[in-house]
C-alpha positions in Angstrom: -14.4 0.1 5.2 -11.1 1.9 4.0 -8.4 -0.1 3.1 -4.9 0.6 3.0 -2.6 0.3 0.2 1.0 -0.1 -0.3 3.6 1.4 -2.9 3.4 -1.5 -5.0 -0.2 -2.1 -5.1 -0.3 1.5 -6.2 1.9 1.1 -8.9 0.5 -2.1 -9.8 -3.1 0.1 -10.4 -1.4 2.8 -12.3 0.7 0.2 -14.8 -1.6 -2.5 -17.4 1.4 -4.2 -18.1 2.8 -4.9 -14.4 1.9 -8.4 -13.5 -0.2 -7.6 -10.7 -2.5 -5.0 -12.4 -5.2 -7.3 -12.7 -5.3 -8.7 -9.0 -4.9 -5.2 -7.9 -7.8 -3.8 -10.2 -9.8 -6.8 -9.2 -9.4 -6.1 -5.8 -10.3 -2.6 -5.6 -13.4 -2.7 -7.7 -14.1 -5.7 -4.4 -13.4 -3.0 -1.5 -16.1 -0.8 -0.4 -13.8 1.8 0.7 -11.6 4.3 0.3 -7.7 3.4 -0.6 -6.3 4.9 2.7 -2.0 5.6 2.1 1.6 6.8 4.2 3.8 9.6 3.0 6.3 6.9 2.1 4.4 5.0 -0.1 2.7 8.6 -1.9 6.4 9.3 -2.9 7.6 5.4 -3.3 4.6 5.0 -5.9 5.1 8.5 -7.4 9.1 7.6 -8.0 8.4 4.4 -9.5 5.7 6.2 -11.4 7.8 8.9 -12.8 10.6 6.7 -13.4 9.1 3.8 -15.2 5.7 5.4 -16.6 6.4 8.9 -17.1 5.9 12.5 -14.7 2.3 12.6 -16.3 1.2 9.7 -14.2 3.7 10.6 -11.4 1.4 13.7 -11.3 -1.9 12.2 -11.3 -0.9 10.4 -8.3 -0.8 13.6 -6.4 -3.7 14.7 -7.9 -5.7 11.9 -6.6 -4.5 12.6 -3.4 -5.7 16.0 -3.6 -9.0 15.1 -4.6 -9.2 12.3 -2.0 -9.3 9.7 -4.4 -6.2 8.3 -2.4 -7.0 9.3 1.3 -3.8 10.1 2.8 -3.0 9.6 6.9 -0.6 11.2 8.9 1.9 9.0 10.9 2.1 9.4 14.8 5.4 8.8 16.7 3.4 5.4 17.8 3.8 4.3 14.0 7.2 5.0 14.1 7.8 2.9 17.1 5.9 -0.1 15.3 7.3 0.4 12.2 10.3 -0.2 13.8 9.5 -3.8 15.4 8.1 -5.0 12.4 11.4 -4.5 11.0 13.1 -5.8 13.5 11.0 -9.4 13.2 13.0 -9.6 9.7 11.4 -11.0 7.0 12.6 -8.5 4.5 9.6 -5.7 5.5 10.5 -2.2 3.6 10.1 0.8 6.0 7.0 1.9 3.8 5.2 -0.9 4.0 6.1 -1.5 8.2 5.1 2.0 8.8 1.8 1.3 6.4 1.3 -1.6 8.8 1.5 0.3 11.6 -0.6 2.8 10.9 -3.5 -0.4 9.6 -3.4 -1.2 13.1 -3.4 2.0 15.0 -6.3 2.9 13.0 -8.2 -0.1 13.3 -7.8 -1.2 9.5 -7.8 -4.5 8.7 -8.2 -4.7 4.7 -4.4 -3.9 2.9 -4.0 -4.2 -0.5 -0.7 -4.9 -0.8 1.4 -7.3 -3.9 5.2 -7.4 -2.1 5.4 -11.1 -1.0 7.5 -9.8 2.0 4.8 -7.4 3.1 2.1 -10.2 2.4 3.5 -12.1 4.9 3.7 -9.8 7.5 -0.3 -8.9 6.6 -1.3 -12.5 7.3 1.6 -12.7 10.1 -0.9 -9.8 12.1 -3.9 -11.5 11.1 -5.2 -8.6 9.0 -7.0 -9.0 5.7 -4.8 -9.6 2.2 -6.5 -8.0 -1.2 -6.3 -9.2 -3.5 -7.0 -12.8 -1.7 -5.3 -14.7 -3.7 -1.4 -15.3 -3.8 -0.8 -14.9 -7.5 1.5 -12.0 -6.3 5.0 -11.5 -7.8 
């Protein structure tokens, strides 16, 4: 089964010293599937990429997109309209990680990697499935 991924979790993977590296590792050595990603949170992780880790990795990023490594999905107006209830439930959701929660549940995903503590709320919150499992998340 795929599993979708937010900005942070993406990071996370990319950065060895990030305090969630080896949750986020963990976890996707676990899932069977393909990492399944928004537009937002291709560009969110690619910023924090270039900015903190250098263009090089930024880059790869893309890359892996292109080569399908990272499967990226197209939002639908219904996303949008989700996205934006989630917000509106407060808890501190960021508009990538709403409209990746959105999209989990239009497409019938129910494993999301995801490290934000705001976003793993709002996982358990729809009853979907948290990777990594544990709460260690910072």
């Amino acid at each position: 089964m795929p599993a979708m991924v937010s900005g942070g979790a993406v990071y996370a993977l990319l950065d060895a010293s990030d305090g969630n590296h080896a949750g986020a590792a963990a976890a996707v050595r676990e899932l069977e599937g393909p990492l399944v990603l928004v537009a937002p949170v291709l560009t969110d992780a690619m910023r924090l990429a270039a900015r903190y880790l250098g263009q090089a990795l930024a880059l790869r990023l893309l890359e892996a997109t292109l080569e399908g490594e990272l499967l990226l999905q197209p939002l639908e107006r219904r996303d949008l309209q989700e996205a934006r209830r989630l917000m509106s439930l407060g808890g501190a959701l960021s508009a990538s990680a709403a409209l990746t929660l959105a999209a989990a549940e239009r497409l019938g995903v129910r494993d999301v990697l995801v490290v934000e503590p705001a976003t793993r709320r709002a996982v358990e919150r729809l009853g979907l499935r948290l990777w990594p499992a544990e709460d260690g998340c910072t």
